[in-house]
C-alpha positions in Angstrom: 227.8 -32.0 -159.0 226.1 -34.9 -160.9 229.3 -34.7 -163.2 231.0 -37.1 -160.0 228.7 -39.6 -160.9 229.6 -39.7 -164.3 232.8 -40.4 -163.2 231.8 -43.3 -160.4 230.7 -44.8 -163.0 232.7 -44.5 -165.9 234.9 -47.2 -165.7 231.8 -48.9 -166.5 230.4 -52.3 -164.6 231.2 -55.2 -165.2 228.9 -57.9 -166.7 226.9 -60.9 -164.4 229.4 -63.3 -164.0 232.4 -60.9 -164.7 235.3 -62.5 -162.6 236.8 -59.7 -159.4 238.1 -56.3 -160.1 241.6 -55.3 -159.0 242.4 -56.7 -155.4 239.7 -59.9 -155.5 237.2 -57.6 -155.0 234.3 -58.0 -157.6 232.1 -55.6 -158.8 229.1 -57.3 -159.7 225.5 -56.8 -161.8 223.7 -56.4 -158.2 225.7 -53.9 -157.4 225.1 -52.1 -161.0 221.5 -52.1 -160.1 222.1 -50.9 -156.5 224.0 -47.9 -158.1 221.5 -47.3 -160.5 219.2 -46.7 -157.3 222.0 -44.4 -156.0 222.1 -42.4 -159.4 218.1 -42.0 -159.1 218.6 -41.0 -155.4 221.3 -38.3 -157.0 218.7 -37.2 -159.1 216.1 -36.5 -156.4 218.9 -34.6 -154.1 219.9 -32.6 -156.9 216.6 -31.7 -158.5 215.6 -30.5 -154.6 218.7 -28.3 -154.5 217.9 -26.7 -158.0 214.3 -26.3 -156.7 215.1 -24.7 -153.6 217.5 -22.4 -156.1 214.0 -21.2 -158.1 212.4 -20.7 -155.0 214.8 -18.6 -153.8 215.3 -16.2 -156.9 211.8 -15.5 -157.3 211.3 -15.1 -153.2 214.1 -12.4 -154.2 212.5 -11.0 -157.0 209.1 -10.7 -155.4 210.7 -9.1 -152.6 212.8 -7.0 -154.9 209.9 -5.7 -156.7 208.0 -4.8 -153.6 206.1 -7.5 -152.2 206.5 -7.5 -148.4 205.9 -10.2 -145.8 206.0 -13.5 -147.0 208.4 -12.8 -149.8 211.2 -12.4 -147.3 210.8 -15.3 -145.3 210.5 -17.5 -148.3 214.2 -16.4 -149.5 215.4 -16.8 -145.9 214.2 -20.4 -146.2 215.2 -20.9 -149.0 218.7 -19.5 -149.0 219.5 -21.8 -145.7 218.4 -24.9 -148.0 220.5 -24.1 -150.7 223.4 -23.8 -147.9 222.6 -27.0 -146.0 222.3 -29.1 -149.6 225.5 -27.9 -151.0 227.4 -28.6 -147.2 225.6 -32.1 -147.0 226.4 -32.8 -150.9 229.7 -32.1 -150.6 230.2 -34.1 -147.0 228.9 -37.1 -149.2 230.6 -36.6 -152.0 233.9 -36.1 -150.4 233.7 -39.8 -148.8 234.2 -41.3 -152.4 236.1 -38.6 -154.7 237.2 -35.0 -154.7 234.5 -32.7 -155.1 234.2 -31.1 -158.9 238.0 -33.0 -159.2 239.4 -30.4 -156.6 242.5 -31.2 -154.4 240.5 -30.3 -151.7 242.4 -31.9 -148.0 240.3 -34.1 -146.7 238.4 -35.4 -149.3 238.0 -38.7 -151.4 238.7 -40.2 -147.6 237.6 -43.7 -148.8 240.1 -44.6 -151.9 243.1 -42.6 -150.3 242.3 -43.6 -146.3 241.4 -47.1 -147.6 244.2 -49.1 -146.1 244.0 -46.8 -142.7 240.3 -47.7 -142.7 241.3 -51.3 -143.0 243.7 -51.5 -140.2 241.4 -49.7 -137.8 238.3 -51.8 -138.6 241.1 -54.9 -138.3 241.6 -53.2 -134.9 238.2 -52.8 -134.4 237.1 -56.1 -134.5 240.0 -57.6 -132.4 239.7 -55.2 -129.2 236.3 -55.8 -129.1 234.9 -58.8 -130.8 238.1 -60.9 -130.4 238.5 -60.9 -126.7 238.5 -64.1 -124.3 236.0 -62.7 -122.4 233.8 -61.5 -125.2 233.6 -65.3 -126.6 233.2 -67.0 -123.5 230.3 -65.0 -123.0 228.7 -65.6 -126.1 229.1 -69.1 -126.2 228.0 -69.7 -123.1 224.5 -67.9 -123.3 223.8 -69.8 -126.7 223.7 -72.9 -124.4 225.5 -74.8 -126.9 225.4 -78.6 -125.0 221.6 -78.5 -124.3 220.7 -77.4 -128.4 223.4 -79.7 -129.3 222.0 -82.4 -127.5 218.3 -81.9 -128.2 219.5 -81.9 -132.1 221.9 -84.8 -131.7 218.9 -87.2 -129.6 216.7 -86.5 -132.7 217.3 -89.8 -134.8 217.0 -88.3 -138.0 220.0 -85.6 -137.7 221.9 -88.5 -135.7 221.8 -90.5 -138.9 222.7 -87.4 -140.8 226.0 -87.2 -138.5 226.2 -90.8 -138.9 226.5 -90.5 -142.3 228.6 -87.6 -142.7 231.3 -89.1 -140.3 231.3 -92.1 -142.2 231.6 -90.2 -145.4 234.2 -88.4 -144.3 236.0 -91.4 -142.9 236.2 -93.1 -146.0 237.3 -90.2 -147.8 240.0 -90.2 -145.4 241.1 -94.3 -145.6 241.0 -93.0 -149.2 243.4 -90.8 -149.4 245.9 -92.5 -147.0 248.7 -94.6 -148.8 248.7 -98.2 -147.7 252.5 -98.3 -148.1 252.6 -95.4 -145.5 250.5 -96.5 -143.7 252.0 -100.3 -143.3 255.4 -98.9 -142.7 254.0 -97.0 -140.1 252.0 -99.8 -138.6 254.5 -102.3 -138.6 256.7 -100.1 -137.0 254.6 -99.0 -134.0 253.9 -102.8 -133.6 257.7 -104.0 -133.8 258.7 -100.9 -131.4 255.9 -101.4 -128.8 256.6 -105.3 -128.9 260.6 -104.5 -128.4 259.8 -101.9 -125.7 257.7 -104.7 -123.4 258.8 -107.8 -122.2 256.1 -110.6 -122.7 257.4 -113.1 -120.5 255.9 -112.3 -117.1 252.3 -111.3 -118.9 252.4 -115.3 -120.5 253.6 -116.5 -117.2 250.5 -114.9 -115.8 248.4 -115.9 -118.3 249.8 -119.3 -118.3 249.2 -119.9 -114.7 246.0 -118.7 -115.0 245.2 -121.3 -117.4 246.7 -124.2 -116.0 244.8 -123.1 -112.6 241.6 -123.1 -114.1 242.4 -126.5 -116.1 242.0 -125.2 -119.6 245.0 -127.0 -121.0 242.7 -130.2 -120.4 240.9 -130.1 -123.5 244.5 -129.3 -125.1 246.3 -132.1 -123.7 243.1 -134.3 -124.6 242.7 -133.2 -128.2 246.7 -134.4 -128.1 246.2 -137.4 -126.9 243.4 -138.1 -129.4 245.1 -137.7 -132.3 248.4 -138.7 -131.3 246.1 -142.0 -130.5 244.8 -141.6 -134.1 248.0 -140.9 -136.0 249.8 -144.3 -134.1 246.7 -146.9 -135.1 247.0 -145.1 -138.5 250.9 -145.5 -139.2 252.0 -148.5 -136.9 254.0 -150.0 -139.8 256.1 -146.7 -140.0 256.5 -146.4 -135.9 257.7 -150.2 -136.2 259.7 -149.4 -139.2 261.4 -146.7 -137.7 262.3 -148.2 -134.2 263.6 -151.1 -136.3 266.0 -148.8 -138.6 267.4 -147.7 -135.2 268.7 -150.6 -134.1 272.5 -151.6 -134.1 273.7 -153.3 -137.4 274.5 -156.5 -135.5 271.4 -157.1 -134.0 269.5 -160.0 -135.7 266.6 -159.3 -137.8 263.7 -160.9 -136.0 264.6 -159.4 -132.6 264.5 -155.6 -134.5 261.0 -156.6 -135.4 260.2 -158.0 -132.0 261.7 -155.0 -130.4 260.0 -152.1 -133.0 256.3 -154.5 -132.1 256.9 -154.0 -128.3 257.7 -150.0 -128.8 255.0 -149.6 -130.1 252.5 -151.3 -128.3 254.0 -149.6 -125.2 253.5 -146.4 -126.9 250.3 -147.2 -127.9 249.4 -148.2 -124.7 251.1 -145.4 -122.9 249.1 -142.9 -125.2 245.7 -144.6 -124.9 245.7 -144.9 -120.9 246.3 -140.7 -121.4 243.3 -140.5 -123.3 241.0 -142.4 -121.2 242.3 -141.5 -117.6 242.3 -138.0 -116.5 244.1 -138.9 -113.3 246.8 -140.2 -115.7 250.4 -139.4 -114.1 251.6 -138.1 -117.2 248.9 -135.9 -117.0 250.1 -134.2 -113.6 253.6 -134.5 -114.4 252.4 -132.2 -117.7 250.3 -129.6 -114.8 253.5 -129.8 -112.8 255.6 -128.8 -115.5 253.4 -126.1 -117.0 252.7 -124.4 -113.3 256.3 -124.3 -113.2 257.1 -123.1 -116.7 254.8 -120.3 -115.7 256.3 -119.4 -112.7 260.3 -119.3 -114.2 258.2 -116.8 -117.0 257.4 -114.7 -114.3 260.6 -114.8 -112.0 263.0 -116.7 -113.4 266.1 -113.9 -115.0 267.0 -116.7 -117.6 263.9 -118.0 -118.9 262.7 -114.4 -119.1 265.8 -113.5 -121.4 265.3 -116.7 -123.3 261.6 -115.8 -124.1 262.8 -111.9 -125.2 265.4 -113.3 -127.7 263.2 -115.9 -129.2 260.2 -112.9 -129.6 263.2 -110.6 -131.1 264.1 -113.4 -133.2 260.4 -114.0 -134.4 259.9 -110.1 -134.7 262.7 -110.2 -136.9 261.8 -112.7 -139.5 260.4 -111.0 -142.8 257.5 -113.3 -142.7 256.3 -112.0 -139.5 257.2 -108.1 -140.6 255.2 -108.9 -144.2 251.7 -110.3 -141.9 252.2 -106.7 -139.4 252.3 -104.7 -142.3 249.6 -106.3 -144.5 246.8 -106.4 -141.6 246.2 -103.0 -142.6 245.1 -103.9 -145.8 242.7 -106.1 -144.3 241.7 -103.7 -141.4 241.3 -100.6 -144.1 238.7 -103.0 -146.0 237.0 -103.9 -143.4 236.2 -100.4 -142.0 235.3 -98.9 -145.6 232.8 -101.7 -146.3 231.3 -101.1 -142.7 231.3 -97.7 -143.6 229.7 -97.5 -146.7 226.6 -100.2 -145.3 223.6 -98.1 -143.8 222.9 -101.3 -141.6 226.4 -102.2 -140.8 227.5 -102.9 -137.0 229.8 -99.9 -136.9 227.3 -97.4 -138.1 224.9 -98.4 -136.1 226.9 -98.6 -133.0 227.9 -95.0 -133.8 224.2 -93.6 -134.8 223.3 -95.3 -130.9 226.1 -93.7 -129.5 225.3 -90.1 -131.2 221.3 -90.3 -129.8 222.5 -91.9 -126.4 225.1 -88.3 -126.4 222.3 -86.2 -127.1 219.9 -87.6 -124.9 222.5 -87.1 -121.5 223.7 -83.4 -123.4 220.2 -82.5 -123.4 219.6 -83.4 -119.7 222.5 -83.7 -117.7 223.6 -79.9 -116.7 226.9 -81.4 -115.7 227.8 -82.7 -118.7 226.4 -79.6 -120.6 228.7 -77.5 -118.6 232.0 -79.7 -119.5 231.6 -79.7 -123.2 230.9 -75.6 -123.1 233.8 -75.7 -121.0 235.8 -77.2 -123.5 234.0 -74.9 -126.3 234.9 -71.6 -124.5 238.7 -72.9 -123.9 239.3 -73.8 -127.3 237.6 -70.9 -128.6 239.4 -68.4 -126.2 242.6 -70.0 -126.5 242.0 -69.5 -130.6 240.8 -65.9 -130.6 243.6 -65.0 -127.8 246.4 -66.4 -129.4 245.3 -65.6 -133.3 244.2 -62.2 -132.6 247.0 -60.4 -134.8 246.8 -63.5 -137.7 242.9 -62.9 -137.4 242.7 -59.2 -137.9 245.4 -59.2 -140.4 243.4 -60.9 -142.3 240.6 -57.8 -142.6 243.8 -55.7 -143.3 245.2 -57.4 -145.4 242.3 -58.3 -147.4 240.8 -54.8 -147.1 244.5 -53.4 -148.5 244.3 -55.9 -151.2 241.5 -54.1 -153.2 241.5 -51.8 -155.9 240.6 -48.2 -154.4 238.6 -47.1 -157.1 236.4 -50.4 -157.2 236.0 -50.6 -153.4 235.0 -46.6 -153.6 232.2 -47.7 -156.0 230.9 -51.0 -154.4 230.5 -49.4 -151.3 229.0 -46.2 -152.7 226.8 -48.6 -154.7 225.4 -50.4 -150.8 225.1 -46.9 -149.0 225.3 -44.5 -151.5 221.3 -44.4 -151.7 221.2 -43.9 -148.2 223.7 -41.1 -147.5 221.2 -39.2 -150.6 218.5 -38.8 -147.9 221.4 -36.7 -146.2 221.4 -34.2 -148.6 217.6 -34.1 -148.6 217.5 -33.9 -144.9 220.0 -31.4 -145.3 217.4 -29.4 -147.8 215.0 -29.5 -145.6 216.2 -29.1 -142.1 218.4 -26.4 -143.3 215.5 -24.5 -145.1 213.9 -25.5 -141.7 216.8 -23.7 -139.6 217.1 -20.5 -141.9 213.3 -19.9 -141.5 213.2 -20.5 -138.0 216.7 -17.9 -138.1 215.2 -15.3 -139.9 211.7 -15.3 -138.2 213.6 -14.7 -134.7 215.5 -11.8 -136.1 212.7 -10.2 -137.7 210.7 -10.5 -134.2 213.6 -9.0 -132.5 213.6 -5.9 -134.1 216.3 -7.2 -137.1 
């Protein structure tokens, strides 16, 4: 009997650290010491058996040579304990090898019914842990949305989260290729600007403008510096004017012409500057009220405005700035990522306490998000159930026979020992209780 154990073991273990056996599936120093319990447990089961054996030949022999009463129901005992340890030792011993190496049918169940066991626990586990129902239950009595939001409200895990997202966000700017990332950018930008017209949103916006008088301070910063720029380059206004004129024109009346332009000029632009009720003025409010409303209405001046944004789209200058503001962008988001006291983290960390503090109190809001949690998990386990419980199969079919026979002897193996003892006793028990019965009757 004890000559199967010699031969669990005789592969020998491997050493702490060893990598896994055959399969993935690693035999490791803990479970060397766990069969050394088993072997000790052996021991114990076996040295009962051979105990009940002595009791029983000299209950025999006394009885044999005479000795009545007790002698008889000694033996009886004992001969019932001898028959329940040997069934029980080889029950146990048949779930991990052939008893005494016989082909016996039905035995070494777990290295030849490995893959079989596999499949079924696979099945197991998906008819009755892997069920829509089964999940949705659970999840909904841990009350996920009121622990999640008493955890979340708590400042100190909120600037855990806090952390990790941001950690994990610029891991993520990290890996991404700018180039990729530009091209795909600039194209989004270029396609969504194609795909809308922008005339009638500027019209609006233009009329909005001109009705609350916001171009004012536009057209007065013009007519400052236009003001500015004509005391500061007369001579090159006059010059100018004067380079205009016809060839035949005398010299004196080019100068006297290019002085009057631009004194007109001057004065033209300096009666704009000081008078807001300045005609020029409204004829500029006239003209941008109706500018606006031809952006808005007008078939041509809308078609004008689309090719002239094409045309600006197109320019390789303009498709170099799309592209390169997610340089600019990426930097800005790692550097408020990586600073504890930045605006974005701390936007966030508020965000993740002002969460928690509604999850933890608002039943409506717990109910949505466990909702969502029971869907998503439902939809998972439904639609994954074969993928899921392959997975047990396929792992559990994956490992060497032999080294999942021992490692699992090695976890239970101690246990299923107190079998064979309980099997001692309860048949020594049984035959007593047999034999006592018979004798009463008469037998």
């Amino acid at each position: 009997m004890e000559q199967d154990a010699g031969q669990a073991t005789a592969s020998g273990p491997q050493e702490p650290g060893a990598g896994p056996g055959l399969g993935g599936f690693a035999y490791t120093a803990a479970d060397e010491e766990k069969q050394r319990g088993v072997r000790r447990m052996k021991t114990t089961a076996t040295g009962l058996l051979l105990l009940v054996a002595l009791v029983y030949v000299l209950a025999t022999w006394a009885k044999n040579s005479g000795v009545g009463g007790w002698p008889g129901y000694v033996a009886a005992a004992a001969e019932a304990g001898m028959v329940g340890a040997l069934a029980d030792w080889f029950a146990v011993t048949a779930l991990f090898r052939r008893p005494l190496g016989l082909p016996i049918p039905h035995t070494a169940i777990i290295p030849t019914k490995k893959d079989q066991l596999g499949t079924s626990l696979g099945s197991f586990v998906g008819e009755n842990f892997l069920s829509g129902d089964v999940v949705r239950d659970r999840i909904h009595a841990l009350g996920v949305g009121s622990r999640l939001g008493t955890w979340l409200a708590d400042p100190e895990h909120a600037d855990r989260v806090t952390a990790e997202l941001a950690t994990a966000l610029r891991g993520a700017l990290k890996v991404l290729r700018d180039s990729d990332v530009q091209a795909v950018v600039g194209e989004a930008i270029t396609r969504r600007a194609d795909a809308a017209e922008v005339g009638p949103g500027i019209g609006k916006m233009l009329d909005k403008i001109v009705s609350d008088g916001g171009h004012r301070r536009v057209v007065d910063l013009v007519c400052v510096r236009a003001h500015d720029w004509l005391v500061l380059h007369g001579e090159s206004v006059m010059d100018a004017v004067q380079g205009g004129a016809p060839g035949w024109t005398p010299r004196f009346v080019d100068k006297r012409v290019g002085e009057r332009v631009y004194k007109e000029l001057l004065r033209f632009i300096t009666e704009m500057r000081d008078m807001p009720d300045h005609p020029a003025r409204g004829s500029i409010d006239t003209f941008l009220t109706d500018f606006a409303a031809d952006l808005q209405s007008d078939t041509d001046t809308r078609a004008r405005v689309e090719r002239l944004k094409s045309e600006i789209l197109g320019r390789g200058e303009v498709q170099d700035v799309i592209a390169s503001a997610w340089s600019s962008v990426r930097a800005m988001i790692i550097a408020a990522a990586e600073d504890e006291r930045s605006e974005l983290r701390m936007r966030a960390r508020a965000s993740l306490m002002s969460l928690g503090a509604r999850l933890s109190t608002d039943e409506r809001l717990q109910a949505k998000l466990e909702g969502w949690l029971e869907d998503a998990a439902a939809y998972v386990v439904t639609t994954y159930r074969t993928e899921i419980t392959s997975l047990i199969s396929d792992t559990v079919a994956g490992w060497d026979a032999d080294q999942t026979s021992k490692k699992i002897e090695a976890h239970i193996g101690r246990d299923l020992q107190f079998i064979r003892i309980n099997g001692t006793v309860v048949g020594a028990l049984a035959g007593l209780a047999i034999f006592s019965v018979s004798h009463a009757l008469g037998g």
